[in-house]
N, C-alpha and C positions, 0 to 999 in steps of 0.2 A: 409438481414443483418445478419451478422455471426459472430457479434464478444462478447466480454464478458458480461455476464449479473450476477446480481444480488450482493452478500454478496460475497467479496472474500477482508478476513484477511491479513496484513501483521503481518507475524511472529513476535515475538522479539527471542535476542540471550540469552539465558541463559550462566553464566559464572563460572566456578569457582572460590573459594578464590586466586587460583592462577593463574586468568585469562584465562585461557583455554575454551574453550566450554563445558558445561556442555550436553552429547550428553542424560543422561537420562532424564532429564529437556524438554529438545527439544522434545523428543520421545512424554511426556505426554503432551505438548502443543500443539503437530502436533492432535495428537488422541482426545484431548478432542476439537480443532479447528473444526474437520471431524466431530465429534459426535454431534457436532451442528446444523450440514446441509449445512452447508456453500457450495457455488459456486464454489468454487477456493481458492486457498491457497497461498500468496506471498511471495518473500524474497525482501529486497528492502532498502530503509531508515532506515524507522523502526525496520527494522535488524541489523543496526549497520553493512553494509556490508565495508561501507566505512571505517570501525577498523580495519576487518578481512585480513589476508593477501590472497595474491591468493588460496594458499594450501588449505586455512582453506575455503574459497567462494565456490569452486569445491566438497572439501569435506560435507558441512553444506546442499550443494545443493542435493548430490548424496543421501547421508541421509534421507532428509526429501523425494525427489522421489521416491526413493525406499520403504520409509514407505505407502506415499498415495499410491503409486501402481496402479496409472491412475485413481482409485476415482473420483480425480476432476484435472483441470487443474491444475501446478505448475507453477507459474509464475515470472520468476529471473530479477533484473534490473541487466542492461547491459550498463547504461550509462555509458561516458566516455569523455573529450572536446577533443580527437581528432579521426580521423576517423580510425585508424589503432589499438589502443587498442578497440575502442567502438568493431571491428568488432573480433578481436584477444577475447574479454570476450563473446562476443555472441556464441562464434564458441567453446568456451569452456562449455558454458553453456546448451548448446543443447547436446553437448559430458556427461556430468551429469545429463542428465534428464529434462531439464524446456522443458514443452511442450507450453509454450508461453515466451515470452521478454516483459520488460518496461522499454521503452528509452524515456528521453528528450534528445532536441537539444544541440549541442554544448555549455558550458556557459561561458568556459573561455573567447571569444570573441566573440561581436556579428560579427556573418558574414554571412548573410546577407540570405533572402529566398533558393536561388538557390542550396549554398552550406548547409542550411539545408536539402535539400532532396536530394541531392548530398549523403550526409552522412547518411540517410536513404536507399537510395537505394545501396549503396554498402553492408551495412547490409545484407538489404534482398537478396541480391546475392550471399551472404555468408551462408545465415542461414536460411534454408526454413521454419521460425518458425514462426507464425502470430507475431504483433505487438501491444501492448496498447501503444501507443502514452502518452508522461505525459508532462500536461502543467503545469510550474510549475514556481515560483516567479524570480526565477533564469536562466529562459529559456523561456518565455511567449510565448506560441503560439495563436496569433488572429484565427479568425474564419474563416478567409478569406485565410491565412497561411495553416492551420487546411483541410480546402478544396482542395488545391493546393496540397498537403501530397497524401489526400485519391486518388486521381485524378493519382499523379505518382507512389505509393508503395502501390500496391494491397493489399502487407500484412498485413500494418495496419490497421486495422478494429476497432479499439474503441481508445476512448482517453478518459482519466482519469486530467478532471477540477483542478485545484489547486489554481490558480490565484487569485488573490482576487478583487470583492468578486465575490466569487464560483457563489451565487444563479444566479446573471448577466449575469458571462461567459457561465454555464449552458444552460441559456436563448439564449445567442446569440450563440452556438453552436450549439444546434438544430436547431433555423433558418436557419444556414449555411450548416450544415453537417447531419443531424440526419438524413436522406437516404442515407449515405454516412457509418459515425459511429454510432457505439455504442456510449453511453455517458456513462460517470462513474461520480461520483463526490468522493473527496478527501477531504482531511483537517482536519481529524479524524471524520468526518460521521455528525458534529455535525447541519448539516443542510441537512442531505438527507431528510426530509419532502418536503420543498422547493425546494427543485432543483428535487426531483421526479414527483411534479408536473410542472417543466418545462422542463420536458424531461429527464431527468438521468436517466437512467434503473439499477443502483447499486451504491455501494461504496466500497470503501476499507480501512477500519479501522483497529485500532489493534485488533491482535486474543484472547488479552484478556475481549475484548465486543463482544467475536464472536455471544454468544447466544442472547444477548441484542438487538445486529443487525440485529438477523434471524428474531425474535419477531417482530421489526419495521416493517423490509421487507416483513413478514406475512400478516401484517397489511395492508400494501398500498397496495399491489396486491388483498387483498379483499373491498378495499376502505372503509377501516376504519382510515382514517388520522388521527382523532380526537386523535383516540386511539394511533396510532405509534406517535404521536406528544405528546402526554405526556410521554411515555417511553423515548422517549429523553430530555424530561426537567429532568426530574425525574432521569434516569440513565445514559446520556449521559454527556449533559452538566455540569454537575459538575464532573464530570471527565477532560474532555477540558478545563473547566474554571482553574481547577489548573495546570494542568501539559502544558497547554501554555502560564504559567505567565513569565517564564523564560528560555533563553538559553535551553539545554536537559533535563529540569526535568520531562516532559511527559515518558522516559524512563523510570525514578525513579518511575515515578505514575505508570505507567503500568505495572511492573514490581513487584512492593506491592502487585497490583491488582493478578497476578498470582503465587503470591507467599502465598495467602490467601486462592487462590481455589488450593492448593496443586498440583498446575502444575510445581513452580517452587521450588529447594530449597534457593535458596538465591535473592536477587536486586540488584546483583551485574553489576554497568555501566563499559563498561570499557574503560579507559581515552584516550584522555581527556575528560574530562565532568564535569560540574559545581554539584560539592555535594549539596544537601538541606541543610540550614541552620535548628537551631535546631524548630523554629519556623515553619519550611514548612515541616520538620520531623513529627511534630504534626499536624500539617495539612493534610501530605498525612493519618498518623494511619485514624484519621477522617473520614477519604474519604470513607477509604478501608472499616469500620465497617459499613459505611454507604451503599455500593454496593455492598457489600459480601453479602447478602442477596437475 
């Protein structure tokens, strides 16, 4: 098996006041991600990739490539619901440096097995770059699906859980695939205990818990569960617990978060996105004094 293992961050986007990318911001989040330990380094969602326009995607990408400097994998999502951009952003994205892709299935329509891996292998015929596979609420891949994948598209070699619930799917993907994939699991990390004991070999969380995560990941790989199982009560999940009460405010949370360990200068989301009321404004301050520590 060859495909991604362990702690690998997705980025967020730092902004200016005047919405722009803030590129020194990014620079100290790439560096202090790396100085963690981490696996792998992603851009994706939690990038806010879907704000950015092309320019700025190709640009944010080349960037942060050239900073890790092959370190560790770069890993760019390349989704897209039709088969001709999905393949048109891969082909751009390996042109800027991702030395891996993460795609899910088409979503704007379902249609159907065949032509999911229909649109997987014209990818991979484009872009000789491995694959993490992302199952995800909006794109569901069964286990069985998941199998038939690894079976036609050599390339992709891990698949990153999302579905809910994670610890389940976890479960029923290594029954089906786990000599086939890697497993990752998702969802802001807030259950890699559980699903590392049912097969996940990593996660991919934000890079502002990159060290939090190495710490857990430390943990299990010495089998001390007990131990990475209170690091996530303790600093994981009340992080999750707030910033997935609503719409994008996990952005705003995260965001505080690196804006406290002097990676970022400002929390700036950029729209659309639902602002924190002045109530979950005080809530996030709260948060932040409490895991700045």
């Amino acid at each position: 098996m060859t495909g991604m293992e362990g702690i690998i961050p997705i980025l967020l986007t730092p902004f200016n006041d005047d919405l722009s990318i803030d590129y020194a911001s990014l620079e100290r989040e790439v560096e202090a991600t790396l100085g963690a330990g981490v696996h792998g380094i992603g851009i994706a969602i939690g990038s806010e990739i879907f704000k950015l326009t092309p320019k700025e995607r190709g640009e944010i990408l080349r960037a942060v490539a050239k900073q890790v400097d092959r370190r560790v994998p770069v890993i760019m999502n390349t989704s897209a619901p039709g088969t001709a951009p999905a393949v048109q952003l891969a082909i751009e994205a390996a042109e800027a440096g991702a030395t891996r892709l993460m795609i899910w299935p088409p979503d704007f329509f379902a249609c159907g097995a065949e032509s999911v891996i229909d649109h997987l292998r014209r990818i991979a015929d484009a872009v000789s770059l491995p694959i993490v596979l992302q199952d995800v609420p909006q794109a569901p891949i069964s286990p069985a699906l998941a199998l038939r994948i690894a079976e036609a598209v050599p390339l992709v070699d891990t698949i990153k859980v999302e579905t809910q619930p994670t610890v389940a799917q976890v479960a029923a993907m290594t029954a089906a695939v786990g000599e086939q994939l890697t497993i990752l699991g998702g969802a802001g990390g807030g259950t890699i205990v559980e699903e590392y004991r049912r097969g996940a070999r990593g996660t991919m969380p934000f890079a502002s818990q990159a060290q939090d995560f190495m710490q857990i990941w430390n943990c299990l790989n010495e089998g001390k569960s007990e131990q990475a199982a209170e690091i996530v009560e303790n600093r994981i999940l009340p992080v999750s617990r707030l910033g997935f009460q609503s719409a994008d405010l996990f952005y705003h949370v995260h965001k505080a978060i690196l804006c406290e360990a002097n990676q970022f200068d400002r929390a700036t989301v950029r729209p659309p996105t639902a602002l924190p009321d002045s109530v979950t404004a005080k809530e996030i301050e709260q948060l932040v004094e409490r895991v700045a520590g």
